[in-house]
TIMARRO-160465 format. One record per residue (C-alpha): residue number from 1; x, y, z. Coordinates in steps of 0.25 Angstrom, whole numbers, plus 5000, padded with zeros to 4 digits. Example, Ala and Ser with C-alpha at 12.3 -4.5 7.8 and 13.67 -1.06 7.14 Angstrom:
2
  seq     u     v     w
    1  5049  4982  5031
    2  5055  4996  5029
***
This chain:
464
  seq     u     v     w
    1  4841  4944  4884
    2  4853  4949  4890
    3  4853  4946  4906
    4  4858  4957  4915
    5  4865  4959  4930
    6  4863  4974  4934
    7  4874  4976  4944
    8  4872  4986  4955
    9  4881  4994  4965
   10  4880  5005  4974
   11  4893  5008  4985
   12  4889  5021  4990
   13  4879  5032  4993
   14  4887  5041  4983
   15  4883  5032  4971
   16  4870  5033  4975
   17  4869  5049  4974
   18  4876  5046  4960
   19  4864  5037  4955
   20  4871  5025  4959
   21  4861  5020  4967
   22  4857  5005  4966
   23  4844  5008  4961
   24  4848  5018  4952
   25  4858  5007  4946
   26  4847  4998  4944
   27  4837  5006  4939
   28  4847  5011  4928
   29  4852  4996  4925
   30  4838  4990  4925
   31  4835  5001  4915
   32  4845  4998  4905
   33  4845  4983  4906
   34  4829  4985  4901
   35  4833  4993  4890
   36  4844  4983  4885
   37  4834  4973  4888
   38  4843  4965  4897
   39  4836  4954  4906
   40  4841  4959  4922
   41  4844  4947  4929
   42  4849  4952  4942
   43  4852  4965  4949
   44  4865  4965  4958
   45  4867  4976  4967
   46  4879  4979  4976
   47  4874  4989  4986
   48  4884  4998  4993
   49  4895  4989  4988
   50  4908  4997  4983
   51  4913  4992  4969
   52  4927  4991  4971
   53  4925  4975  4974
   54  4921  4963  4967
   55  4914  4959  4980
   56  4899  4964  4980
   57  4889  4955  4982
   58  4879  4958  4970
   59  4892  4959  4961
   60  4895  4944  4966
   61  4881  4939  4964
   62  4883  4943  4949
   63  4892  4939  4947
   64  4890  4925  4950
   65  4876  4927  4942
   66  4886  4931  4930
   67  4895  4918  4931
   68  4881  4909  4931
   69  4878  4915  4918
   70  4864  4923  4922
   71  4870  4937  4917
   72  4872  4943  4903
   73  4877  4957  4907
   74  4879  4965  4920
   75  4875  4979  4919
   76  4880  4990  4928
   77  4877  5005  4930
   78  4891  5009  4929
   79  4905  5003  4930
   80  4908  5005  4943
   81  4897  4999  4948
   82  4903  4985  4945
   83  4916  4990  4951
   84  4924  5000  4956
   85  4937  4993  4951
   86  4942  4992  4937
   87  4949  4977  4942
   88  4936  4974  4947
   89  4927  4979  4936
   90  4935  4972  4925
   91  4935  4958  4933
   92  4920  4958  4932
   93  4919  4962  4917
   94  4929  4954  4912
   95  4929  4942  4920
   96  4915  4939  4925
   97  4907  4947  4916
   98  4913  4945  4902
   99  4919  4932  4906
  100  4905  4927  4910
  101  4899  4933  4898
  102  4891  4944  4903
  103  4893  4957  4898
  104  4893  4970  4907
  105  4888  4985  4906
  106  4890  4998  4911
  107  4875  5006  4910
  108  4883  5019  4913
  109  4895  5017  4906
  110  4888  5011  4893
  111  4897  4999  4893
  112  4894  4986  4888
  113  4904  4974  4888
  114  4897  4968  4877
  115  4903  4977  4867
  116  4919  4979  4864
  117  4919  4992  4868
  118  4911  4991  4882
  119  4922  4979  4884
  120  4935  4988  4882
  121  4928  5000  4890
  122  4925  4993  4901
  123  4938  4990  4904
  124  4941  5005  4904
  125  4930  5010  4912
  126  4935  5002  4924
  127  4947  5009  4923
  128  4941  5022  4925
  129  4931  5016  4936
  130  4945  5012  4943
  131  4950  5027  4942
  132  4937  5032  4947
  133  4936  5025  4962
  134  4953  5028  4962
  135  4947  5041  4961
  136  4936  5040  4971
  137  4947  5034  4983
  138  4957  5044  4978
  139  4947  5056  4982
  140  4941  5047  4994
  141  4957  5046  4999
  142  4958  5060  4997
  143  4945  5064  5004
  144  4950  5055  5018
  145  4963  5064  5014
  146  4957  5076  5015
  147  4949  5072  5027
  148  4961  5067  5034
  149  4968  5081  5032
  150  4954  5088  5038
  151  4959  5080  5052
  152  4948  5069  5050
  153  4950  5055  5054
  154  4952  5045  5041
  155  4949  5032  5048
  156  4935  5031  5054
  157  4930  5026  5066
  158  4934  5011  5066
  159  4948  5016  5065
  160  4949  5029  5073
  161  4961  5030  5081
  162  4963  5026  5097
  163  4957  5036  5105
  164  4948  5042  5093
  165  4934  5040  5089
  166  4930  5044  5074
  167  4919  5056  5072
  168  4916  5062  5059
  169  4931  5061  5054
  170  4937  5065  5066
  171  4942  5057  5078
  172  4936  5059  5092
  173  4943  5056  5105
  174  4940  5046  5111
  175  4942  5050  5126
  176  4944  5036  5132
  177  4955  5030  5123
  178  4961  5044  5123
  179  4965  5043  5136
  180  4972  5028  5134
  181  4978  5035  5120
  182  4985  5045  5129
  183  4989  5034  5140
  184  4996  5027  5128
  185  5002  5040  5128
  186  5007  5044  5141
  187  5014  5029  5143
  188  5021  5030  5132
  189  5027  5042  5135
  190  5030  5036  5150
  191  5038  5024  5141
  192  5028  5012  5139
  193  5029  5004  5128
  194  5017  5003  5118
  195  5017  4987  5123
  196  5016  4992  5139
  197  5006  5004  5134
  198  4997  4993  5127
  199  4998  4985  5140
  200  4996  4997  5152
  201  4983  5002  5142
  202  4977  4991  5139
  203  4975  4985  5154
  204  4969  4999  5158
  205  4960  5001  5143
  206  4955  4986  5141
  207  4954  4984  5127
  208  4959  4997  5123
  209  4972  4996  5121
  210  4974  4982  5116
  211  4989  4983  5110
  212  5004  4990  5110
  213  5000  4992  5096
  214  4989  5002  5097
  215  4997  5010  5107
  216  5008  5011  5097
  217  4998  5016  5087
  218  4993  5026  5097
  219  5006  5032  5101
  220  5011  5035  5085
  221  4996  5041  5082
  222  4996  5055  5079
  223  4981  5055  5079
  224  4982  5058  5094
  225  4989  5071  5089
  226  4979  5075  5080
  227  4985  5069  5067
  228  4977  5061  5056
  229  4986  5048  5048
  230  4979  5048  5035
  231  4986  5041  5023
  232  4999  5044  5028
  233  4998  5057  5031
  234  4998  5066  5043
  235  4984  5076  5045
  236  4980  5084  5057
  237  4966  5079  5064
  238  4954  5085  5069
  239  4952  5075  5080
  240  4957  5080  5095
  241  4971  5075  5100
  242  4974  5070  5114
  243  4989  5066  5112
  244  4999  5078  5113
  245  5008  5080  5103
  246  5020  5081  5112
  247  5017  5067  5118
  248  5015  5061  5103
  249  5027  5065  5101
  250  5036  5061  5112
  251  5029  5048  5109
  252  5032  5046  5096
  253  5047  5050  5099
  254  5045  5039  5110
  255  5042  5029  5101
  256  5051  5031  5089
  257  5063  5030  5101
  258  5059  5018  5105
  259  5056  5013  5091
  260  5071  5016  5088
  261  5076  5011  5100
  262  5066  4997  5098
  263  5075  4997  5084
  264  5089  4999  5089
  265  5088  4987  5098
  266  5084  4980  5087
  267  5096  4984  5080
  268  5106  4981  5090
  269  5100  4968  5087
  270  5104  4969  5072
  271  5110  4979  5064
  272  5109  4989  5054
  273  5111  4978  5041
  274  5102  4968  5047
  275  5093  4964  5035
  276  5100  4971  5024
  277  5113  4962  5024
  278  5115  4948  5016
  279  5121  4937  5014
  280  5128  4935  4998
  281  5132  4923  5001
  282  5119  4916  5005
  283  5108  4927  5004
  284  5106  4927  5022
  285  5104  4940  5027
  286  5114  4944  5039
  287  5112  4944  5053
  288  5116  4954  5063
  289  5127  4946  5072
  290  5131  4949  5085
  291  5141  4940  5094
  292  5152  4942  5106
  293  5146  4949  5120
  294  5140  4961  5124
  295  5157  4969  5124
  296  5160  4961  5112
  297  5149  4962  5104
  298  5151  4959  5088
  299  5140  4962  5078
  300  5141  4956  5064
  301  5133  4954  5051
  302  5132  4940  5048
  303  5125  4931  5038
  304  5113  4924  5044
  305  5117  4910  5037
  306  5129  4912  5047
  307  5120  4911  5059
  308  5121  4897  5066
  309  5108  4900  5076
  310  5099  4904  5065
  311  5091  4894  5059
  312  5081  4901  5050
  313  5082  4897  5037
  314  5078  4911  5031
  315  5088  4917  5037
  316  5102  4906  5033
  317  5104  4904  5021
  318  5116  4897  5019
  319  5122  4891  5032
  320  5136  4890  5026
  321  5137  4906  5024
  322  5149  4911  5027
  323  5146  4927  5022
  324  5157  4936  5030
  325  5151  4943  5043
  326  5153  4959  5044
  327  5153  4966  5057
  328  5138  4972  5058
  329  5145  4988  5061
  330  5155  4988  5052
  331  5145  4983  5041
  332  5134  4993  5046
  333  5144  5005  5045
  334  5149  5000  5030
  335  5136  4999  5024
  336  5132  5015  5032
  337  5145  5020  5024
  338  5141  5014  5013
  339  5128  5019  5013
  340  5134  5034  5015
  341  5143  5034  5005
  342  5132  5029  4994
  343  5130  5039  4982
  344  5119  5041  4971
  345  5126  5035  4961
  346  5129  5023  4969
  347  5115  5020  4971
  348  5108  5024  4957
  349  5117  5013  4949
  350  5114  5013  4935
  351  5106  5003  4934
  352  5095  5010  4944
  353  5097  5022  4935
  354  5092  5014  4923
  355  5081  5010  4932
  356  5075  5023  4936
  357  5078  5024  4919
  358  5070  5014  4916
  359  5059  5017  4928
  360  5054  5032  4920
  361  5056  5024  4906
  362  5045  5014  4911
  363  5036  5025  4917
  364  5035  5032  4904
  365  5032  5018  4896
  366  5022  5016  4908
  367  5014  5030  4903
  368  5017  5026  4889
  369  5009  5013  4891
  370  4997  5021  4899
  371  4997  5031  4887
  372  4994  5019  4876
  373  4984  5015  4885
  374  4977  5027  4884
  375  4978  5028  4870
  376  4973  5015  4867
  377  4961  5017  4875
  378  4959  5031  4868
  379  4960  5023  4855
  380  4951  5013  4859
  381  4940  5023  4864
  382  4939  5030  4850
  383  4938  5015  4843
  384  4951  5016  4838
  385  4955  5001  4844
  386  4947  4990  4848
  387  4945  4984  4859
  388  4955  4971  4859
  389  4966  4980  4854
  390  4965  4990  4868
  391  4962  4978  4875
  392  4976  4971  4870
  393  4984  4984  4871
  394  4980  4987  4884
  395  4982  4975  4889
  396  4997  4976  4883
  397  5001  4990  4886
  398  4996  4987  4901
  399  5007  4974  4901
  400  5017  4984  4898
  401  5012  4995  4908
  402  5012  4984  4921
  403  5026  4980  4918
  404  5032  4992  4916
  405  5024  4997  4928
  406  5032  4984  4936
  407  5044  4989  4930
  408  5044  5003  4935
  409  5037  4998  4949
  410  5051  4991  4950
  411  5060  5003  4945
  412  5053  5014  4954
  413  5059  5008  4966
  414  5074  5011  4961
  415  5077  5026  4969
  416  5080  5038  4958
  417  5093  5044  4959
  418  5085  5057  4968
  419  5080  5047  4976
  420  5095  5041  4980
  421  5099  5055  4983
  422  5089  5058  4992
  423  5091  5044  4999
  424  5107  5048  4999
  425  5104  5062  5006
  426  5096  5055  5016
  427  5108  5047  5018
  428  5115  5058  5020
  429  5109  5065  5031
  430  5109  5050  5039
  431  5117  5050  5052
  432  5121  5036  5054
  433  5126  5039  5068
  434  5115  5047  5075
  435  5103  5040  5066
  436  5096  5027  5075
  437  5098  5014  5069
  438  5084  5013  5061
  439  5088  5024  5053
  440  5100  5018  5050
  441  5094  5005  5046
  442  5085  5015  5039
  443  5094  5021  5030
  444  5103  5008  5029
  445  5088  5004  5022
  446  5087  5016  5013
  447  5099  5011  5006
  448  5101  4997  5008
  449  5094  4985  5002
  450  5104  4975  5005
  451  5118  4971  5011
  452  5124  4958  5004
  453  5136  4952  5010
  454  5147  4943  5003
  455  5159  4940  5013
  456  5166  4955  5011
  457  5157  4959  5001
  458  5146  4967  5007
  459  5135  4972  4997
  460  5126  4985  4999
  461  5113  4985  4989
  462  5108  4997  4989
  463  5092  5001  4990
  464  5089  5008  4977
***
């Protein structure tokens, strides 16, 4: 007599109203282990336990029960209530079921490992199991969507914003941190710091305000302006507002202003190059280089092997470097013409063309594989194949899918022609001598990956 595990799970109220229940599971399973006359050595049952992971403590039990030989065959009510995950579901099957000998059936499903064609449609199932709970997050994603556009609040209570408590979907204020909210406010605009804010605040709130960090947050939220951030995107709230627009915004104006003042200093420290230029000679990137006094000052681009107070060995790479030096403004307003005077043609060289050639040639032998996919599992559902021979196409057709699917991952990142044109009109419309510096480090970015340096040769590689 065959001995038998009846494997039980339940995750939510919903399968209960769909005659998920835990009893009604056993009941149904009891039944037909009596009519197959199986012998039911254990009943293991994960009560409110989602089956998306292998970590549920009646799963584990079982498991452990089938690896000291006490089980013939698990028997389940339906697929999913092994697993949620067709990764998942195939581990168990495969390697602890069938590996330990112990066969495994569906009731619902009618699928019996024990048999060739239960073996090859098990496999399939889970794909469609899979494709089912990505269809219950998509529509749960979508419902928190739809919620979010209604004006509700998306994160619940434990995560409810500074001067808000969560009710029902919507934020309430919370009168006593509103009025530290609107402090953080009113200082800011008198021209503390978000360090002096965090400092001043957290001496009159004890334990309120506890860090610069979460006066920062506070002072770019629009929440306090009735707006709800939800999967980056923008919605109006329903909650109440107790921060007038005109003062987010002259904050905000605030803040970007020193932001870009906080990066101009920084410059003056380095340049517009400083990360993009290299060594040819000995691979060391270049250094910002400033000598003389403060009337005769003298900035150059020099190789970092060249600097005799640096002694990190990431940085030096060959002491005895003697790459040529360039005048840091002169080699900043080159590489700018450059950039300005750059054409389509010169940036979609023929090689990239054959690329983007070769990137839609893969795409249609990508649908050509998934196409003999189908049609091989079609074959095999009217008996026209057996099940070794799907197994071993499958297998191979799947090889070829995953390294064309590297390949084209690899070729999507090389710009179409459209997308150089568009990136050349941007170009276009740049003011290089009214824009702030981090645009212009912004734009040097957009289209350079690279400077290399070879005494008077000086190399531009081009981001594609």
């Amino acid at each position: 007599m065959n001995r038998v595990a009846l494997y039980v799970r339940v995750s939510t109220t919903e399968q209960a109203n769909e005659g998920y229940s835990i009893s009604a599971q056993t009941e149904k399973l009891t039944n037909y282990a009596k009519a197959k006359d199986y012998q039911i050595v254990g009943t293991y049952t994960d009560p409110g336990i989602s089956g998306a992971k292998l970590d549920r403590p009646a799963l584990q039990n079982m498991i452990t029960d089938i690896e000291k030989g006490m089980i013939d065959i698990v028997l389940v009510y339906k697929l999913d209530r092994l697993s949620r995950s067709q990764k998942n579901t195939l581990y168990l099957i495969e390697d602890v079921f069938l590996k330990n000998k112990v066969d495994f059936i569906s009731m619902n499903e009618s699928f019996d490992t024990s048999t060739s064609f239960g073996r090859a449609m098990i496999g399939i199932l889970s794909v469609f199991a899979q494709l089912e709970r990505d269809a219950i997050t998509e529509r749960t994603r979508m419902g928190k969507i739809e919620r979010a556009k209604e004006g509700k609040w998306q994160g619940g209570g434990n995560f409810a914003p500074f001067g808000y408590r969560y009710e029902n979907d919507i934020l309430k204020v919370d009168e006593f941190e509103k009025i530290i909210v609107q402090e953080m406010f009113d200082l800011y605009l008198e021209g503390y710091g978000t360090n002096k804010i965090a400092e001043i605040l957290g001496i009159k709130y004890p334990g309120k305000v506890k860090s610069p960090n979460l006066v920062k947050g506070i002072l770019r939220n629009k929440i306090y302006i009735g707006k709800i951030n939800f999967a980056g995107e923008i919605y109006d709230g329903l909650h109440e507002t107790f921060i007038d627009k005109k003062i987010f915004q002259n904050v905000q104006e605030i803040y970007g202003k020193r932001a870009n003042k906080t990066y101009k200093g920084d410059y003056n420290q380095k340049g517009l190059l400083l990360g993009k230029i290299y060594c040819a000679k000995c691979g060391a990137k270049y250094y910002r280089q400033v000598t003389g006094s403060v009337k005769y000052r003298y900035v150059k681009y020099a190789c970092y092997s060249q600097n005799r107070s640096l002694s990190s060995k990431t940085m030096v790479k060959d002491r005895n470097c003697v790459n040529k030096r360039y005048n840091a403004e002169e080699l900043e307003q080159s590489t700018i013409d450059k950039i300005n005077k750059l054409t389509v043609a010169e940036l979609t060289s023929t090689t990239n063309l054959k690329l983007l050639d070769n990137r839609t040639t893969i795409e249609k032998e990508i649908k050509n594989l998934e196409s003999q996919i189908n049609k091989l599992i079609d074959l095999f559902q009217l008996g026209n194949i057996s099940t070794e021979l799907l197994s071993s196409r499958i297998d191979n057709l799947n090889i070829q899918k995953n390294n064309l699917e590297m390949e084209l991952s690899k070729l999507k990142k090389v710009k179409t022609k459209k997308e150089i044109e568009s990136k050349l009109q941007t170009l276009k419309d740049f003011d290089w001598a009214t824009e702030t510096t981090i645009n212009k480090i912004k734009m040097i970015d957009e289209f350079i990956d690279k400077i290399t340096i070879n005494d008077d040769e000086v190399l531009i590689h081009w981001r594609l």
